[in-house]
MOPAC internal coordinates of N, CA, C and O (Angstrom, degrees):
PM7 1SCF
backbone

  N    0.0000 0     0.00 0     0.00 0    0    0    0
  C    1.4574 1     0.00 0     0.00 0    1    0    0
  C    1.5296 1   112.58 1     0.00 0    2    1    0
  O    1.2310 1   122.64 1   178.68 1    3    2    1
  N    1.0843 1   112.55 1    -1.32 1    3    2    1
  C    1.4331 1   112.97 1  -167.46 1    5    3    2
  C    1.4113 1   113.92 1   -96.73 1    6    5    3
  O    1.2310 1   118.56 1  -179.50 1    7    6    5
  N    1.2720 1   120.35 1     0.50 1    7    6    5
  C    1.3509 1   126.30 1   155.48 1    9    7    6
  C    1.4434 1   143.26 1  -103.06 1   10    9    7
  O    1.2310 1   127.79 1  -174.36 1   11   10    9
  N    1.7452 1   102.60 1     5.64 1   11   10    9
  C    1.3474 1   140.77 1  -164.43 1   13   11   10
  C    1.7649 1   108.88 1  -101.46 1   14   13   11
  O    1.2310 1   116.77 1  -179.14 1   15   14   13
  N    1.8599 1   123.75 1     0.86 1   15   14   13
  C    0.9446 1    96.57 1  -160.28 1   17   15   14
  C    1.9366 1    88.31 1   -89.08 1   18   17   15
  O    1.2310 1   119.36 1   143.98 1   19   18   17
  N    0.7978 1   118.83 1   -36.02 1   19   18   17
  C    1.6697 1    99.96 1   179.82 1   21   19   18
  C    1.7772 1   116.26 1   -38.97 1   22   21   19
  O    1.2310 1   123.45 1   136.89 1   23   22   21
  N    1.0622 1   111.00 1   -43.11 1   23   22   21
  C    1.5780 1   124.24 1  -169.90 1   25   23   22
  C    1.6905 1    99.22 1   -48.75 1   26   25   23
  O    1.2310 1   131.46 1   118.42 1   27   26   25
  N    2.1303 1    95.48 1   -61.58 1   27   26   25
  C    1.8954 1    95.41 1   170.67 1   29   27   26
  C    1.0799 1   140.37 1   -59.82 1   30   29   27
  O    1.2310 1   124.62 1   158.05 1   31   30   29
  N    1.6036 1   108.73 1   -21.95 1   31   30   29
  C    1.0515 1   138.66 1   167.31 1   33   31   30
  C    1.9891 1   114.71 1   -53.40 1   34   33   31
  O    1.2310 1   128.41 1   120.58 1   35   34   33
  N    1.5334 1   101.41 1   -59.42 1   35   34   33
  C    1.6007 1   121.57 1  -177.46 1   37   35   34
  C    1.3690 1    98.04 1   -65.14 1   38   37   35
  O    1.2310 1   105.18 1   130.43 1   39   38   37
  N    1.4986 1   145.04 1   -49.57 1   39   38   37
  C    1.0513 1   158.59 1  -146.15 1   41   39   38
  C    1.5303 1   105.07 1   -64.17 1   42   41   39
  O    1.2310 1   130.55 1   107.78 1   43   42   41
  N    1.8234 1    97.26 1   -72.22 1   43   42   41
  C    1.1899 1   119.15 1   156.19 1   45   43   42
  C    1.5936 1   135.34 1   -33.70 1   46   45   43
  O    1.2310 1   126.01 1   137.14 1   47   46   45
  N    0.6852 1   106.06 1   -42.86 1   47   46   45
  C    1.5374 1   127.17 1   176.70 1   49   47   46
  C    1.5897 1    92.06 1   -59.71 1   50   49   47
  O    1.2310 1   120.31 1    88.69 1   51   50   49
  N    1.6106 1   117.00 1   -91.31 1   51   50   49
  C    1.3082 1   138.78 1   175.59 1   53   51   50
  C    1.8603 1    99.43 1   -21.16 1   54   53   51
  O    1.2310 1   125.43 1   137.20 1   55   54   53
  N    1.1510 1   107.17 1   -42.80 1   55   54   53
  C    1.6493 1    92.64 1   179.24 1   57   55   54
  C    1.7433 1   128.68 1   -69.30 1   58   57   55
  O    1.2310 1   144.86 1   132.04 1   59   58   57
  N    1.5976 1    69.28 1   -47.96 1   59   58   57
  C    1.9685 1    73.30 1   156.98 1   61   59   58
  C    1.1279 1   139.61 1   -59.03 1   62   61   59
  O    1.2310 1   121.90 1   122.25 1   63   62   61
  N    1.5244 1   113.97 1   -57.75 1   63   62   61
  C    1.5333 1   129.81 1   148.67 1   65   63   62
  C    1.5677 1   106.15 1    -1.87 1   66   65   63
  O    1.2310 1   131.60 1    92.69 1   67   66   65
  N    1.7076 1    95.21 1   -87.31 1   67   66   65
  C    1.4727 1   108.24 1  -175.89 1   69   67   66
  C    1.5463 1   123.32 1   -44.34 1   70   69   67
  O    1.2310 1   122.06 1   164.81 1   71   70   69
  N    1.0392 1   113.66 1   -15.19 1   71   70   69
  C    1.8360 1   115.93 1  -173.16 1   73   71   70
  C    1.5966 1    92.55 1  -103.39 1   74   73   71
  O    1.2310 1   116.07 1   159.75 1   75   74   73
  N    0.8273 1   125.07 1   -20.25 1   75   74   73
  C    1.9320 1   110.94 1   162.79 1   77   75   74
  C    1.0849 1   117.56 1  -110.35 1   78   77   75
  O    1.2310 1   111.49 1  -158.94 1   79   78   77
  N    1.8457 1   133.64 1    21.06 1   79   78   77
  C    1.5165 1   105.76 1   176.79 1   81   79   78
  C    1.7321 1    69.37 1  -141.50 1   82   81   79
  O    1.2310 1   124.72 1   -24.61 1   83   82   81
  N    1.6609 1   108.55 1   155.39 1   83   82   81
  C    1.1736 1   155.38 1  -166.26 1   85   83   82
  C    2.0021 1    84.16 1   -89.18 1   86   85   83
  O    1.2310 1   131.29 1   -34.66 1   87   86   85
  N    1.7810 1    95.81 1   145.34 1   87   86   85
  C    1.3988 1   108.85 1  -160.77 1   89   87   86
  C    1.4355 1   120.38 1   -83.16 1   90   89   87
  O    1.2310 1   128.13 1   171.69 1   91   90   89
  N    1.8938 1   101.95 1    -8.31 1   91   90   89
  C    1.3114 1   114.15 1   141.46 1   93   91   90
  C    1.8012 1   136.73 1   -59.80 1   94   93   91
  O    1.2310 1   129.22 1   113.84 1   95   94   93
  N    1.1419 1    99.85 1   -66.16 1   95   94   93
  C    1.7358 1   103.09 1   153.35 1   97   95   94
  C    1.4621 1   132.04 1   -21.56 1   98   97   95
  O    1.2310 1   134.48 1   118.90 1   99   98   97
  N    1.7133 1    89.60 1   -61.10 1   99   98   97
  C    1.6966 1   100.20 1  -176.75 1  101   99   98
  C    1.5401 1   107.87 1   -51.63 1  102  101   99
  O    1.2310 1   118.36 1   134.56 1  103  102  101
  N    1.5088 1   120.73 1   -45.44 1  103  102  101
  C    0.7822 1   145.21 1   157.40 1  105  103  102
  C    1.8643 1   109.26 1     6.53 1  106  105  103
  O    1.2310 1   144.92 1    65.21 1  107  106  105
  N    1.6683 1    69.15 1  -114.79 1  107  106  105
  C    1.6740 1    97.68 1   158.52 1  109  107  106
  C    1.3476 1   136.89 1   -16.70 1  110  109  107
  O    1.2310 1   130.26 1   110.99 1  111  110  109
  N    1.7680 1    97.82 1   -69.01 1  111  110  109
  C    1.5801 1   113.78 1   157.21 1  113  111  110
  C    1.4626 1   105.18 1   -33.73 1  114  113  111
  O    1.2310 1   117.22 1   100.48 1  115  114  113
  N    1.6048 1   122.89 1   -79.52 1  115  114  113
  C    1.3272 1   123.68 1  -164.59 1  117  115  114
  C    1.4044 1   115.69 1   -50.95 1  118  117  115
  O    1.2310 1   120.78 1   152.51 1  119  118  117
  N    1.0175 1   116.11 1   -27.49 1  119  118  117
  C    1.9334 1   118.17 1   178.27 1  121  119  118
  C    1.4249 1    97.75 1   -82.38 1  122  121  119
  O    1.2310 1   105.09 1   157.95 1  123  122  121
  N    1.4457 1   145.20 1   -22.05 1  123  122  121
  C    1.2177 1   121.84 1  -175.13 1  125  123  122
  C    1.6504 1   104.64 1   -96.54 1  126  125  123
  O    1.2310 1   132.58 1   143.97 1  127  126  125
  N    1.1352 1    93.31 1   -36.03 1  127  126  125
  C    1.8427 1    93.06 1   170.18 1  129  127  126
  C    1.5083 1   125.48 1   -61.06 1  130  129  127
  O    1.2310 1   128.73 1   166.22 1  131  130  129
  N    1.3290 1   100.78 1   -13.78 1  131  130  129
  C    1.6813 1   110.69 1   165.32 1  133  131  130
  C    1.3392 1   129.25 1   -65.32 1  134  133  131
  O    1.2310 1   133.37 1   123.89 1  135  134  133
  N    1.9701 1    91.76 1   -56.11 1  135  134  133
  C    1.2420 1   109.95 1   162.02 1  137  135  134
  C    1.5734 1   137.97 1   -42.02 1  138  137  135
  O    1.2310 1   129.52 1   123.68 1  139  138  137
  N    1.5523 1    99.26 1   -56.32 1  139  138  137
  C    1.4175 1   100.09 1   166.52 1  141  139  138
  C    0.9956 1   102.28 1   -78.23 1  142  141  139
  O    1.2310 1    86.12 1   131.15 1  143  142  141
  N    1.7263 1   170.48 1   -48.85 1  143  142  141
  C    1.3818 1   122.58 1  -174.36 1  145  143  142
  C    1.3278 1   108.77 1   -61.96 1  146  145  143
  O    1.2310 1   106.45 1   154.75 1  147  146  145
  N    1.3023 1   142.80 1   -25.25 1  147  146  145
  C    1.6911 1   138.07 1   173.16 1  149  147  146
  C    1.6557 1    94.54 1   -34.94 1  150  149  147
  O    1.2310 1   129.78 1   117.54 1  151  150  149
  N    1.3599 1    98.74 1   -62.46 1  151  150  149
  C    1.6767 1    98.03 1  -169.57 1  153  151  150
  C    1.1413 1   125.35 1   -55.02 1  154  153  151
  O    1.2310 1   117.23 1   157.27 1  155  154  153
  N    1.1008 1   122.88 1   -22.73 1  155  154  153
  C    1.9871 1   135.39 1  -131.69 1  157  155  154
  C    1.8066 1    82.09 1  -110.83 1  158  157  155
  O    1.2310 1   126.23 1   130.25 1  159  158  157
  N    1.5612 1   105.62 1   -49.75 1  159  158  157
  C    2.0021 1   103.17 1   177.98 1  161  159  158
  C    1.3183 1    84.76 1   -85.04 1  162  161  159
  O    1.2310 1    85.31 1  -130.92 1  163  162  161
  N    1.2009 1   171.04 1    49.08 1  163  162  161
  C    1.8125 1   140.94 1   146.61 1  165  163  162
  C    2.0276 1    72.61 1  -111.87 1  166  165  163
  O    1.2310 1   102.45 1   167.25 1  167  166  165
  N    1.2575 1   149.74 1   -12.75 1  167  166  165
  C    1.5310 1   121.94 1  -155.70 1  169  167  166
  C    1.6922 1    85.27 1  -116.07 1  170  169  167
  O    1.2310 1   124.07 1   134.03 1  171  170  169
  N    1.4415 1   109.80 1   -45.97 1  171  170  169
  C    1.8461 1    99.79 1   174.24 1  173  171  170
  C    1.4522 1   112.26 1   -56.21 1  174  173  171
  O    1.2310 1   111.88 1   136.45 1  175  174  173
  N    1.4362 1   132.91 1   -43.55 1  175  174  173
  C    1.5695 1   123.97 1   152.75 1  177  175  174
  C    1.1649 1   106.71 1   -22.97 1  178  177  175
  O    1.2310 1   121.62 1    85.13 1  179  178  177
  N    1.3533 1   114.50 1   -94.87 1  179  178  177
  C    1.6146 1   127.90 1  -163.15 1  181  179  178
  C    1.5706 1    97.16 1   -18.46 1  182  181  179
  O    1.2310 1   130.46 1   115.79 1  183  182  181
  N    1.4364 1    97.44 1   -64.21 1  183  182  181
  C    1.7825 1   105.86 1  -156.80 1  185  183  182
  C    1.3307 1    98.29 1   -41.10 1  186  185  183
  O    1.2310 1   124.33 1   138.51 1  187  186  185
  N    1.4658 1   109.29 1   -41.49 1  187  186  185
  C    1.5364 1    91.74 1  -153.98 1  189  187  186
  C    1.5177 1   112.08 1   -96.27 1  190  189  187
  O    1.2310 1   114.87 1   160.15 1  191  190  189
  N    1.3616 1   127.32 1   -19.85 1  191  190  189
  C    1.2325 1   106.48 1   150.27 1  193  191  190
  C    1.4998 1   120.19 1   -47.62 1  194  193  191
  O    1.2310 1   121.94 1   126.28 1  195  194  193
  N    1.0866 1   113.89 1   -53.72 1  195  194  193
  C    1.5332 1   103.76 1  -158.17 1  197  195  194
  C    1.5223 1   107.67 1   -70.22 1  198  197  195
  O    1.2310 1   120.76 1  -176.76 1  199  198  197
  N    1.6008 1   116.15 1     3.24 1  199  198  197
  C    1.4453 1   123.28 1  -175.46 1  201  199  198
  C    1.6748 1   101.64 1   -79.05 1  202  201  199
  O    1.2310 1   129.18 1   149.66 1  203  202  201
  N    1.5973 1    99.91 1   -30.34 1  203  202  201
  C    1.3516 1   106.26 1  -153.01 1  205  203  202
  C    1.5513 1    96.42 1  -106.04 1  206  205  203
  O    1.2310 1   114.69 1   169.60 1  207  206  205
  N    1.4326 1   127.67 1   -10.40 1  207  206  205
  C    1.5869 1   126.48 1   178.33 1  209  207  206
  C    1.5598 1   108.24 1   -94.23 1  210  209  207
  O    1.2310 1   120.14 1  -175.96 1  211  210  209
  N    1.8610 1   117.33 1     4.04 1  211  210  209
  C    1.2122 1   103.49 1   178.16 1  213  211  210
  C    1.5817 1   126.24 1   -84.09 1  214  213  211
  O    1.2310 1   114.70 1     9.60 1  215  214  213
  N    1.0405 1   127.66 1  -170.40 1  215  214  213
  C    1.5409 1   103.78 1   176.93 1  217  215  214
  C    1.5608 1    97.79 1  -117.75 1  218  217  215
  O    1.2310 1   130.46 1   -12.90 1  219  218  217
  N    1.3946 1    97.44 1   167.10 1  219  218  217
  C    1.5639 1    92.93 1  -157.95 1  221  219  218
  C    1.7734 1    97.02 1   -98.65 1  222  221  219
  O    1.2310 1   129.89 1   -24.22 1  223  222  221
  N    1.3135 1    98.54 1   155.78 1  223  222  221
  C    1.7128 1    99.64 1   172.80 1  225  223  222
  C    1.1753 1   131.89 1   -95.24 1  226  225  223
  O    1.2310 1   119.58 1  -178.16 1  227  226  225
  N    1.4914 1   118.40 1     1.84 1  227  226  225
  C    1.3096 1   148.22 1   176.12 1  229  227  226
  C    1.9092 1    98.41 1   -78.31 1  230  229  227
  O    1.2310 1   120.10 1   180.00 1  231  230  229

């Protein structure tokens, strides 16, 4: 359990969320929050290739 508190944490959140935004919104919300994690893993990729295609100075 000790690696689960963000999850209760996210969960929680999401419940609240949902009791003040209209089931259109939520909607919405949920497709853009997709989006940006789409983005957030396509730029930690990048990073890390290009972490790993540099040449080293050692």
């Amino acid at each position: 359990m000790e690696n689960c508190p963000d999850v209760v944490a996210i969960t929680m959140l999401a419940c609240k969320i949902s009791e003040c935004l209209s089931e259109e919104e939520l909607e919405t919300l949920a497709a853009d929050l997709n989006l940006l994690s789409d983005a957030i893993s396509s730029i930690l990729v990048r990073k890390s290739l290009n972490k790993n295609t540099e040449p080293n100075d050692g």
